[in-house]
C-alpha positions as CSV (number, residue, x, y, z in Angstrom):
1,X,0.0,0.0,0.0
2,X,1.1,3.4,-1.4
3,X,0.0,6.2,1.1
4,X,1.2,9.7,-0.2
5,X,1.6,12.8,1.9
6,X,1.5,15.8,0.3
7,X,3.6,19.3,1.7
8,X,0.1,21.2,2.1
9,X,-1.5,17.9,4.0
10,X,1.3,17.8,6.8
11,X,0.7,20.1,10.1
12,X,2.6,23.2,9.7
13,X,4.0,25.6,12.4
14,X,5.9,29.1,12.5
15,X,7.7,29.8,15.9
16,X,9.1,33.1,14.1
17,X,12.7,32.3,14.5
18,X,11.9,28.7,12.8
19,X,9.6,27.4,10.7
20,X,8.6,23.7,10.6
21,X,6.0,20.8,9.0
22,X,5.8,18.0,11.1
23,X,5.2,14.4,10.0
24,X,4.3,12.9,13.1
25,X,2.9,13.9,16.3
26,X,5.2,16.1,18.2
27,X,5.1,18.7,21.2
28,X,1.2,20.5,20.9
29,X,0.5,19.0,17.5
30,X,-1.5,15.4,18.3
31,X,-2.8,13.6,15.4
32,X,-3.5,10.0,16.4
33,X,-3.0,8.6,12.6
34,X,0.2,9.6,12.8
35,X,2.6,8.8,15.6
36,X,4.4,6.1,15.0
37,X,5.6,4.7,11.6
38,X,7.2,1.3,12.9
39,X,10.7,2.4,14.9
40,X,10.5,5.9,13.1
41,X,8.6,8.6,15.8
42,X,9.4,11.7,14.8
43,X,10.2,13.6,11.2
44,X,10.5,17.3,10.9
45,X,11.2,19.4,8.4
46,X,13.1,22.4,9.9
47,X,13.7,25.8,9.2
48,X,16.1,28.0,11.7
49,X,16.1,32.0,10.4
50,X,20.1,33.3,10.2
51,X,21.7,32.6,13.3
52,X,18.6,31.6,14.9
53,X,19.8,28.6,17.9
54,X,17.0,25.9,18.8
55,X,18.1,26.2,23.1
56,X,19.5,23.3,25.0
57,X,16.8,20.9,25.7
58,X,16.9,17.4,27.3
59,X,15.6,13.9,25.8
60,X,15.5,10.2,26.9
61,X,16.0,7.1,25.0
62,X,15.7,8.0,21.3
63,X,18.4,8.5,18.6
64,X,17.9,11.6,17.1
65,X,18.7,11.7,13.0
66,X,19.7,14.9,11.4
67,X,20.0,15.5,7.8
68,X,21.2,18.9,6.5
69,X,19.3,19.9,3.6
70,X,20.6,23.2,3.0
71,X,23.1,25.8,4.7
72,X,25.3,25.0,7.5
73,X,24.0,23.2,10.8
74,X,25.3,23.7,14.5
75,X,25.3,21.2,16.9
76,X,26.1,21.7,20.6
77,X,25.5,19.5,23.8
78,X,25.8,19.6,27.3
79,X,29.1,17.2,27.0
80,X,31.0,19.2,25.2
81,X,30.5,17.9,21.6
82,X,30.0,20.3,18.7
83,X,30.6,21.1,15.2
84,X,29.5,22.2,11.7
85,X,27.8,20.6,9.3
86,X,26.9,21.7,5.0
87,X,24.1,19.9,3.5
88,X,24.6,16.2,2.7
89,X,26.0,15.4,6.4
90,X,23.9,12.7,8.5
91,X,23.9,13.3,12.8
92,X,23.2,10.5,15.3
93,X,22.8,11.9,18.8
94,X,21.6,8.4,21.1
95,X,20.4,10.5,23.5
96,X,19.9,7.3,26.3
97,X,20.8,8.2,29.6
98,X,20.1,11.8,29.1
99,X,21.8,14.6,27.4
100,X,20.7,18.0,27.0
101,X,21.3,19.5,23.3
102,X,20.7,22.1,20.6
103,X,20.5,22.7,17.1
104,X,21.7,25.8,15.5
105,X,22.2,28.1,12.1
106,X,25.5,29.0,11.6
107,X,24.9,31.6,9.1
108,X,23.8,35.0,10.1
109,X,23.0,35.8,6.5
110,X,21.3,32.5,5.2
111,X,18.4,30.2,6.8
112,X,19.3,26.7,7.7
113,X,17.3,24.1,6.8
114,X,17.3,20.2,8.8
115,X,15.6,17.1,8.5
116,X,15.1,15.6,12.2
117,X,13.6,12.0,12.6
118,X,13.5,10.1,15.9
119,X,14.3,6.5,15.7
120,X,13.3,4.8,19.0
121,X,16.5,2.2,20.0
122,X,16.7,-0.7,20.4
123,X,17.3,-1.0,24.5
124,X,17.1,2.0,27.1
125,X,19.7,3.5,28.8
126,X,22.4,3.7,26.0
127,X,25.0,6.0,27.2
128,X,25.1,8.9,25.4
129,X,27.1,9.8,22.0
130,X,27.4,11.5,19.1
131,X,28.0,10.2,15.1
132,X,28.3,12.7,12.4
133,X,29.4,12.4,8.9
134,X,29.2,14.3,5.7
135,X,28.4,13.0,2.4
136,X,29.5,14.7,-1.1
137,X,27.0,14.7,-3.8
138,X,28.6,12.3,-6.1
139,X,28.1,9.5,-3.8
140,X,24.7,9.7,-3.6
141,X,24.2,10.4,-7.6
142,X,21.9,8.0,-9.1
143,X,22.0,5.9,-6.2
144,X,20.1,4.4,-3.0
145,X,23.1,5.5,-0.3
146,X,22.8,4.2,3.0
147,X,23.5,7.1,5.0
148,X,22.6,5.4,8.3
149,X,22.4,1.8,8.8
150,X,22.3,-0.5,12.3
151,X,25.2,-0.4,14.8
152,X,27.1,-3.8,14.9
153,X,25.0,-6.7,17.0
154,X,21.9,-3.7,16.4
155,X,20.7,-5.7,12.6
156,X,19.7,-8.8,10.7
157,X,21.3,-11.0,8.8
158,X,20.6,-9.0,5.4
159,X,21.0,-5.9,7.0
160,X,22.4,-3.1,4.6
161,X,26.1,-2.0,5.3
162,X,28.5,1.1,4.5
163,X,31.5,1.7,6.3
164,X,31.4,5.1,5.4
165,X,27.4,5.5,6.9
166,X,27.0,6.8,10.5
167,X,25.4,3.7,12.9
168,X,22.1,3.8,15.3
169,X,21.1,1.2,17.9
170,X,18.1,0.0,15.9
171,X,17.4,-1.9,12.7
172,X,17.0,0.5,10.4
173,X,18.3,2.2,7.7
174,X,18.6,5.6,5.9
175,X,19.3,6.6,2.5
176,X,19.9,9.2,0.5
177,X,20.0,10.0,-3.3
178,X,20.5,12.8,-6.0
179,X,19.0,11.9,-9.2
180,X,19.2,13.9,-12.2
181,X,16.3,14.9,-14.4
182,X,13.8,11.3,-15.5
183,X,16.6,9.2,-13.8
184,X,15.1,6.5,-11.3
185,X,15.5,4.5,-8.7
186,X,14.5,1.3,-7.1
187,X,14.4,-0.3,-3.5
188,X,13.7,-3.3,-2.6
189,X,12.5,-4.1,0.6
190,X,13.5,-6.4,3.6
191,X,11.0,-9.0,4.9
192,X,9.1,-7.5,7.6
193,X,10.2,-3.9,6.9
194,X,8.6,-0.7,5.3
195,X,9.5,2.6,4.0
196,X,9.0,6.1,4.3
197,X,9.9,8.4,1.2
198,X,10.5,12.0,1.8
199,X,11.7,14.7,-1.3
200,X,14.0,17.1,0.0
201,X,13.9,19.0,-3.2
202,X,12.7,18.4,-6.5
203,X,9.4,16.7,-7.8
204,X,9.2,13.1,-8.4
205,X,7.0,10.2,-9.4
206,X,6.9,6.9,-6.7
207,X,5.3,3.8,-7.2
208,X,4.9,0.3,-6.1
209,X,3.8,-2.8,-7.7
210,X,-0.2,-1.4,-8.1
211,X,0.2,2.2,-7.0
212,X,1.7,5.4,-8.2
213,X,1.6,9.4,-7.4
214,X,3.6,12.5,-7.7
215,X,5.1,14.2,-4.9
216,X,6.2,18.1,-5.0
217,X,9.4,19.1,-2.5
218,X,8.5,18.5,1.0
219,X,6.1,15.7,0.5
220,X,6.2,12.0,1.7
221,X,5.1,8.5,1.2
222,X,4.5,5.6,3.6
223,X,4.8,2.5,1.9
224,X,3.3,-0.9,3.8
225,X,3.1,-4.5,2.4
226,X,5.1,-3.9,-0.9
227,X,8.3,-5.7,-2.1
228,X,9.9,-2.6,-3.4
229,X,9.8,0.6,-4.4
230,X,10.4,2.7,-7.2
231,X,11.0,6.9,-7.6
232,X,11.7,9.0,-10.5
233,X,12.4,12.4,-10.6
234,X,10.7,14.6,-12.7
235,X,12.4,17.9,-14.7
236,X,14.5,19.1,-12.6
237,X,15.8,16.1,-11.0
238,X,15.5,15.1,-6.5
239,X,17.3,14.7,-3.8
240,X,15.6,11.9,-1.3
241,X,15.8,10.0,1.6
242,X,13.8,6.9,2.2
243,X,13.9,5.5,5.6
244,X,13.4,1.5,5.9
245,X,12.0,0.6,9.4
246,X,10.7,-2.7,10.7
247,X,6.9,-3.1,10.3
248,X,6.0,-3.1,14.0
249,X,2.8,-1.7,15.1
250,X,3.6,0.4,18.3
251,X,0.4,2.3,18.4
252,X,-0.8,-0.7,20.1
C-alpha cells in the first residue's frame, strides 16, 4: 500500500525564528493517525532563520537523526561535543541516559534548513554519544546510499552495510540520493520492513507494484506491504531519503 503525503497535508508551524512541517505527532500537534511509523517517531522538516539557535533541551532514549538539507548546521550539547555541518552530512545523537542538546544556524546571513527524525533504540539507557558524517554529492548520484544503517549486534542478517554510513542502535536504515532529471531509482524491501519516502527537493514520481503518485518538495510517502519501491524524478531532478524501518505496530 502506497499512502502519499502531500507538503500542504502535513501540520505546519511558525515559531518566528523557525519554521517547521511536522510528520508525526510532536510537542502540541497530536494527530493520532500519525505517531508512530514502525521504529520511526518523529520527522520534521526544519527551518532556523540566520543565526537563529533551537536552546538546549533534554531527551531520553531516542536517537535523534539529522540530515542537512541546505546551509550550514550547529550542533552543541551539554558534554561538550560540537561542530559544523553543510548539507549532505547525517547526525546520530543516542540520546539514552540523558543529554541536553541544541540545534543551530550557523549563518547569520542565510536560513538553515534540517531534516530531524526520531528512531526509537533498540534498548534504554544507551549511554550517550554523538556520530556525524558528511556525504558529497557524487556518492549519492543515481543511487540508494545508505547514510545510516544499524550499529554492529543492532541488525539482521541481510542488514544493509557502508563503512562510510553513520550507525544507530536499531534496525533500520537511511538513504539518500541525488537523481538527475527522469533518472530512477529502485528499492527493494527487507522481509518485515517498510518505508517512508520523503523529497528534500525536487518533484518526483513513486510507485509500487499497483500504486503510483507525484510528490512536490516536502512531501512523503508511507509505503506498507510492498516488495519494493520505485521513484523517479521529474524535470529538474530530486534529492531523497527513504527510511526503511521494521513493520512493528507500536500504536498498540
Amino acid at each position: 500500500m502506497l499512502t502519499l503525503r502531500r507538503r500542504d497535508s502535513l501540520h505546519h508551524t511558525e515559531g518566528g525564528w523557525f519554521s517547521a512541517n511536522w510528520h508525526f505527532s510532536f510537542d502540541d500537534y497530536e494527530d493520532p493517525e500519525n505517531i508512530w511509523f514502525g521504529d520511526l517517531r518523529v520527522f520534521n522538516d526544519d527551518t532556523l532563520v540566520p543565526g537563529a539557535v533551537w536552546p538546549m533541551h533534554p531527551h531520553r532514549d531516542i536517537e535523534g537523526i539529522t540530515y542537512v538539507a541546505e546551509g550550514m548546521f550547529e550542533h552543541a550539547d551539554s558534554r561538550g561535543n560540537g561542530g559544523i555541518l553543510p548539507p549532505g552530512s547525517v547526525q546520530r545523537a543516542t540520546l539514552g541516559s540523558g543529554m541536553q542538546h541544541s540545534e543551530g544556524n550557523q549563518s547569520q546571513t542565510e536560513p538553515m534548513r534540517f531534516i530531524q527524525m526520531w528512531i526509537i533504540p533498540s534498548e534504554r539507557g544507551l549511554p550517550p554519544s554523538i556520530e556525524q558524517r558528511s556525504f558529497d554529492e557524487s556518492s549519492r548520484r543515481g543511487r540508494w546510499l545508505p547514510v545510516l544503517v544499524p550499529a554492529p549486534g543492532y541488525g539482521g542478517p541481510n542488514s544493509p552495510t557502508n563503512l562510510d554510513a553513520v550507525s544507530v542502535h536499531q534496525d533500520a536504515t537511511v538513504y539518500a540520493t541525488l537523481l538527475g532529471p527522469a533518472q530512477a531509482v529502485t528499492h527493494r524491501f527487507r522481509e518485515g520492513f517498510q518505508g517512508y519516502v520523503f523529497v528534500v527537493h525536487g518533484d518526483a514520481h513513486v510507485a509500487t507494484g499497483g500504486d503510483a503518485g507525484e510528490l512536490d518538495e516536502g512531501g512523503a510517502a508511507k509505503i506498507v506491504d510492498e516488495p519494493e519501491v520505485s521513484v523517479r524524478a521529474r524535470d529538474a531532478g530530486a534529492e531523497l531519503l527513504l527510511v526503511e524501518t521494521r513493520a512493528v505496530d507500536r500504536a498498540s
